[in-house]
N, C-alpha and C positions, 0 to 999 in steps of 0.2 A: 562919925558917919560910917568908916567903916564897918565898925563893931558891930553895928547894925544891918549892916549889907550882910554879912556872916552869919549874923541869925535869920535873915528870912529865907536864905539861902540853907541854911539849918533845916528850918522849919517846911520849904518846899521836897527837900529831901526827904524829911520823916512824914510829910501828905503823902508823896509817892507810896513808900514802903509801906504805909497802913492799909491804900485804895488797893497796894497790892495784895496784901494778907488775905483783903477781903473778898480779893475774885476770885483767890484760892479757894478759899473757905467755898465759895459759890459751885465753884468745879466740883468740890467732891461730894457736895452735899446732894448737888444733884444727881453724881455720878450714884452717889451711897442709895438715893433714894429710889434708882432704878436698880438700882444688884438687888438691895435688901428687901423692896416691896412698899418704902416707908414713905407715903403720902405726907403724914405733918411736914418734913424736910422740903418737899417742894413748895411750901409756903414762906418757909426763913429763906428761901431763895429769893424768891419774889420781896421779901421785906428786904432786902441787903441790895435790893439791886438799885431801891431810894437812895440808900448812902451815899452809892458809887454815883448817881447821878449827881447828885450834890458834890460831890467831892471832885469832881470833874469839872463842875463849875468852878467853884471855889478854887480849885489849883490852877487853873485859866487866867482866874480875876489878880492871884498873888504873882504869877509869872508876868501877866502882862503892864501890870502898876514895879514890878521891877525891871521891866526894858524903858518904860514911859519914867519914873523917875529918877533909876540910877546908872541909868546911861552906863550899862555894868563894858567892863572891858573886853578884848573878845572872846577869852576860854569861858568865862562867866557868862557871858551871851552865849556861845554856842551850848554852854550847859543847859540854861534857862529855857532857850528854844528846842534844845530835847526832851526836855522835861514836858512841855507840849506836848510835841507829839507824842510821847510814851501817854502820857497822861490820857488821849485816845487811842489811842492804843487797846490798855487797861478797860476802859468803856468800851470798849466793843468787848474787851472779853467776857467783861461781867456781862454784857446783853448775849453771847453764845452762852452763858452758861443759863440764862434763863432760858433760851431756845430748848435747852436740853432737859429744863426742869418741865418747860410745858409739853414736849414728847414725850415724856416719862408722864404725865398726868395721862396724855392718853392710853401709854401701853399698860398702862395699871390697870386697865377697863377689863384688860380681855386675860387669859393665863401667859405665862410667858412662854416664849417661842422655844427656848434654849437657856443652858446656864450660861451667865455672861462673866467670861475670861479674859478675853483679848479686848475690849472694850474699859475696863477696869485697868486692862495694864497701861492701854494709850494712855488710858485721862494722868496716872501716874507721872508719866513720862512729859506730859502738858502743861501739868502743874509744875512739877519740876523747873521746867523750862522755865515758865514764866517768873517763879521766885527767883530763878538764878540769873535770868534777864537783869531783872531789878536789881541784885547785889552786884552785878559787873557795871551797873552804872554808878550808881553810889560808889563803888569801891575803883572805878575806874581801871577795870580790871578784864584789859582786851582779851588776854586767854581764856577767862570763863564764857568771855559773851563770844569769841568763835566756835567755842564748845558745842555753846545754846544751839547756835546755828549749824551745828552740825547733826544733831540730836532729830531735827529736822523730819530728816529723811526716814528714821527709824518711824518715826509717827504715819508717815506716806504709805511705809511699806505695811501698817498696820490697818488703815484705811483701806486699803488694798485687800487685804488677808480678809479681813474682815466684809467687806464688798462681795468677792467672791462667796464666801460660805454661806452668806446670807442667799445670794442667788440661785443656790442648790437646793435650799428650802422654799425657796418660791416656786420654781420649777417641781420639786415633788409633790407639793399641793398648794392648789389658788389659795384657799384657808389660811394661809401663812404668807399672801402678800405684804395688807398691812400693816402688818405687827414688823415684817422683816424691810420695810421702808422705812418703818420708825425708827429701827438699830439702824441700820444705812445711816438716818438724814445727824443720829446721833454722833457716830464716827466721825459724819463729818463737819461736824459741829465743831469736832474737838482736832481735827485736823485743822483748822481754821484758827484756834487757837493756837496750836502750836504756831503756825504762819506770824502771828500777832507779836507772840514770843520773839520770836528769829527777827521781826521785823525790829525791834529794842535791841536786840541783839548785834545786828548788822551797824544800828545807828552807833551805839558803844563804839563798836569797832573802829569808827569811822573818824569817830570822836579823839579816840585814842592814838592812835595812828595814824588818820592822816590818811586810810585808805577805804576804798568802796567795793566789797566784798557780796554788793547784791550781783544777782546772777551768776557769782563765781568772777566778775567783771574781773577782777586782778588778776587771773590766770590766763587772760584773753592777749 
């Protein structure tokens, strides 16, 4: 019976690390298909975001048939019940990252605004986060996911950077409102992500330790 508990337990860990491959892949494709101009990419977006949906189910159904049958003990239970919520988590990132595939359908319409720098570095930085999210849970490994959560702010400060510049092109001419709410709502697409991130992050931590690191709460 054990043996068994070990493999679904297994098996729930290597769901996670796949649905997370895959939001990755989602992030930059999207991200690739606004830098580069590349329309086809925003359709494997939209295909991958089925997977994630499915897979979101499905890691639901095998988490919660392992609370209802093996009455797992409690670092196993609190594993199992983060596996949850990371598990939406991950689904919402994968639906930001279509948010940003169907912005990018529209800004493709018109010429681009600017070359995009600092938008390509966030998403970097996002991605990052969230694959490292997922390896400090699997690997149990409090220092990388306070890391996560530190990485944070670096993404805020880019939102920001980026929010500003874009407002000086709106201001120099109306002609460049829409295009320059498109980049905004994209930014913040991927701010929102990183959020997502830190949020796995934070849980880790909490997991591990034994402490609750949202808001900075432990330095209070």
């Amino acid at each position: 019976m054990e043996r068994h508990f070990d493999e679904e337990l297994k098996d729930l860990k290597e769901k996670l690390i796949r649905m997370s491959s895959i939001v990755e892949e989602m992030i930059e494709k999207s991200i690739t298909a606004l830098r580069d101009r590349e329309e086809e990419l925003i359709k494997q977006v939209f295909e991958k975001e089925k997977t994630v949906n499915m897979m979101q189910i499905e890691i639901d159904d095998i988490a919660q048939k392992m609370i209802a049958l093996r009455q797992p003990a409690a670092s196993d239970l609190r594993f199992i019940i983060s596996a949850i919520k990371i598990n939406a988590d991950l689904e919402r990132i994968g639906d930001l990252a279509v948010n940003i595939a169907e912005r990018t359908q529209t800004l493709l319409k018109e010429p681009p605004l600017k070359p995009l720098i600092d938008i390509p570095r966030m998403a970097d930085i996002s991605q990052k986060m969230v694959r490292e999210s997922i390896d400090s849970f699997i690997n149990k490994d409090s220092k990388l996911a306070r890391d996560v959560c530190k990485r944070d702010d670096s993404v805020d400060n880019f939102n920001d950077q980026i929010f500003r510049e874009l407002l000086t092109y709106m201001l120099q001419d109306a002609k460049n409102i829409n295009r320059a709410i498109g980049l905004m709502l994209v930014a913040r697409y991927l701010e929102r992500i990183a959020d997502h991130a830190t949020n796995i992050g934070e849980d880790v931590y909490y997991i591990v330790e034994g402490k609750d690191i949202r808001h900075h709460i432990e330095d209070k």
